[in-house]
C-alpha positions in Angstrom: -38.1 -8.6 3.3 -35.1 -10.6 1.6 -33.4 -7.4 0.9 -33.6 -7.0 4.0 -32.2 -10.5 5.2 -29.4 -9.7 2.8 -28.3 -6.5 4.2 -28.5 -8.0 8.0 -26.4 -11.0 6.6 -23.7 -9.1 5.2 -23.5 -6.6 8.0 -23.4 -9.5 10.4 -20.8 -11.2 7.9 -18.5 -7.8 8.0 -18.6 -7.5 11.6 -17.7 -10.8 12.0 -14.9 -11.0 9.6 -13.5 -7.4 11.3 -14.0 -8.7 14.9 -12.6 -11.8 14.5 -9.5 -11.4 12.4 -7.5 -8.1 14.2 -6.0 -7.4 10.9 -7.2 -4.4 9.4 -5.2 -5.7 5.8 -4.1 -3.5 2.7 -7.6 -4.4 0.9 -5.9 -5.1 -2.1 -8.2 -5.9 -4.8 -10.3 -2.6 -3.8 -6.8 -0.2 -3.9 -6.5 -1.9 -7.3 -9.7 -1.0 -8.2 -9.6 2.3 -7.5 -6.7 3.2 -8.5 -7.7 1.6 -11.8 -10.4 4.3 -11.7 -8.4 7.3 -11.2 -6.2 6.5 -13.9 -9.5 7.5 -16.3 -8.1 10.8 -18.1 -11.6 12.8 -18.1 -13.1 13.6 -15.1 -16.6 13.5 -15.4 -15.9 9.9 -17.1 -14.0 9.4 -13.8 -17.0 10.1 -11.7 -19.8 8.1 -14.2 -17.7 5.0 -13.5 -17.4 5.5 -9.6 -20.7 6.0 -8.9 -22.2 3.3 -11.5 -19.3 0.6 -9.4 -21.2 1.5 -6.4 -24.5 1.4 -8.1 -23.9 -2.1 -9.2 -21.8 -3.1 -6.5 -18.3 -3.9 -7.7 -17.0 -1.6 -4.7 -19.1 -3.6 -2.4 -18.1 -7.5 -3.6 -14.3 -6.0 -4.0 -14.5 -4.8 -0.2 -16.3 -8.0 0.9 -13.6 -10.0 -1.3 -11.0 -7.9 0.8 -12.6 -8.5 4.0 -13.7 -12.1 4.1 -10.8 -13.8 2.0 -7.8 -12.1 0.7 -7.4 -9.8 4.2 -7.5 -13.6 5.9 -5.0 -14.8 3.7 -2.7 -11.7 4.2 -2.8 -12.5 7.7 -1.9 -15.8 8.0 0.1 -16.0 5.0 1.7 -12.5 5.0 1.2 -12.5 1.5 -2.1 -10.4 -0.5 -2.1 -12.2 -3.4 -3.8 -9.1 -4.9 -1.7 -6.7 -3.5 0.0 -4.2 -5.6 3.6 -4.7 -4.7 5.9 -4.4 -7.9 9.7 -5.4 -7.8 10.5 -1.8 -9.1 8.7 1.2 -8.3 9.1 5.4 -10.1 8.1 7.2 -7.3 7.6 11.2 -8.2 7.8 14.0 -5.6 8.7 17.5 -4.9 12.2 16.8 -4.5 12.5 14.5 -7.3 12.1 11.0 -9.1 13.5 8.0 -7.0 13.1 4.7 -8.4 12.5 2.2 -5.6 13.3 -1.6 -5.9 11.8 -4.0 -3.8 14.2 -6.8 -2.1 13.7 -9.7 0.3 14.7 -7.9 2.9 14.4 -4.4 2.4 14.5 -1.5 -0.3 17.2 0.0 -2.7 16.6 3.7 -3.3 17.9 5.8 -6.2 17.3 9.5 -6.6 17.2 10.4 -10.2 20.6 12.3 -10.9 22.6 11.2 -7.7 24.6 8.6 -7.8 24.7 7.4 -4.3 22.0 4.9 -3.8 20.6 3.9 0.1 19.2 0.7 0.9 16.9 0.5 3.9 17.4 -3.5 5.2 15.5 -5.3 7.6 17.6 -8.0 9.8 14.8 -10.2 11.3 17.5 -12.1 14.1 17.4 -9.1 15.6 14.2 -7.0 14.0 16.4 -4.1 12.9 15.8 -1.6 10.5 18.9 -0.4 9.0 20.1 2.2 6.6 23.1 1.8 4.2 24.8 4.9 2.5 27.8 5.6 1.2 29.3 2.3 2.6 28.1 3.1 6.0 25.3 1.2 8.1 23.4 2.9 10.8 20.5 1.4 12.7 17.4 3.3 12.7 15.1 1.4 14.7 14.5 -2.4 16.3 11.1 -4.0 17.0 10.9 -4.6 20.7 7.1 -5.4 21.0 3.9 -4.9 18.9 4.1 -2.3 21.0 7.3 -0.5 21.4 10.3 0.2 19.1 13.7 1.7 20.1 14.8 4.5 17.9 18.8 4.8 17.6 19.4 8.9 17.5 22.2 10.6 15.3 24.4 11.3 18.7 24.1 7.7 19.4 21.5 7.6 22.1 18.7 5.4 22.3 15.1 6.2 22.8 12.1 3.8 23.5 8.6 4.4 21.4 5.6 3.2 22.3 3.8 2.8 19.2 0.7 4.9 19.9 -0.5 8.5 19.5 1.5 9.9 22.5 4.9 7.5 21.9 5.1 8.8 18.5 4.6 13.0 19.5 7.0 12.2 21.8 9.7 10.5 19.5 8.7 13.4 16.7 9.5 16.5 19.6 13.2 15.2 20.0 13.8 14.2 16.2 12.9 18.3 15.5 15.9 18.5 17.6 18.6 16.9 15.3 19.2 18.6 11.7 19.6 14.7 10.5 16.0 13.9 10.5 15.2 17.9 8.8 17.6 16.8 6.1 16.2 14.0 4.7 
């Protein structure tokens, strides 16, 4: 019966904590956790140590830590104070190693072997993102609502978003139109 009292209390707690807060957070300590996990060279060693977290419940007390307190803090604060946000970032993919530096108000990108950087800056007078290249700035989009964005095209036009499933196929049909989105 107290198991069972536990279970209704912490489902109860964990609707509560989602209903009531609207932020869905980056669940810090728990993307820490796992990535901690998959960082275990052997496979099989991999899995022993996933399924015994979830047998003894480290998955379950991380999520709930996530949920309950650090998710709340993020919220209000803007801040996770678990999150994994490093100054400096090596990012490898298919088209190559960039290294990716974290700034106040934005990101400096370098693609190993090119020595033209770009630097993507927010302005928060206006809610701009911008990107800077070769000396050049060139608006990519500005925060209108929660709900809306306006996307600044290569040939200069403008094009409102609504930030939902539809706003965003739409947006995607006319970028396939420009080669500048293709390139990069």
């Amino acid at each position: 019966m107290k198991k069972k009292s536990f279970t209704l209390l912490v489902a109860t707690t964990v609707a509560g904590g989602v209903l009531f807060s609207s932020c869905i957070g980056s669940f810090g300590l728990t993307s820490k956790l796992l990535h901690w996990n998959k960082q275990i060279d052997s496979k099989f060693v991999n899995e022993l140590v996933f399924i015994a977290f979830w047998i003894i419940p480290v998955y379950e007390i991380a999520a709930v830590a996530d949920l309950l307190v650090l998710n709340s803090i993020e919220f209000w604060s803007g801040d996770n104070p678990v999150a994994d946000i490093a100054p400096v970032k090596t990012i490898e993919t298919e088209s190559g190693v960039y290294t990716v530096e974290t700034h106040s108000n934005g990101y400096h990108i370098e693609k190993e072997g090119e020595a033209q950087p770009v630097d993507l800056v927010f302005d928060p007078s206006d809610k701009t993102w911008s990107v800077e290249a070769d000396g050049e700035t060139t608006r990519l989009l500005q925060f209108k609502s929660n709900d809306e964005v306006v996307m600044f095209l290569p040939d200069g036009n403008q094009m409102n978003v609504e930030l939902n499933e539809a706003g965003i196929l739409a947006f995607r049909q006319v970028a396939n139109g420009y080669t500048f989105y293709a390139a990069r």
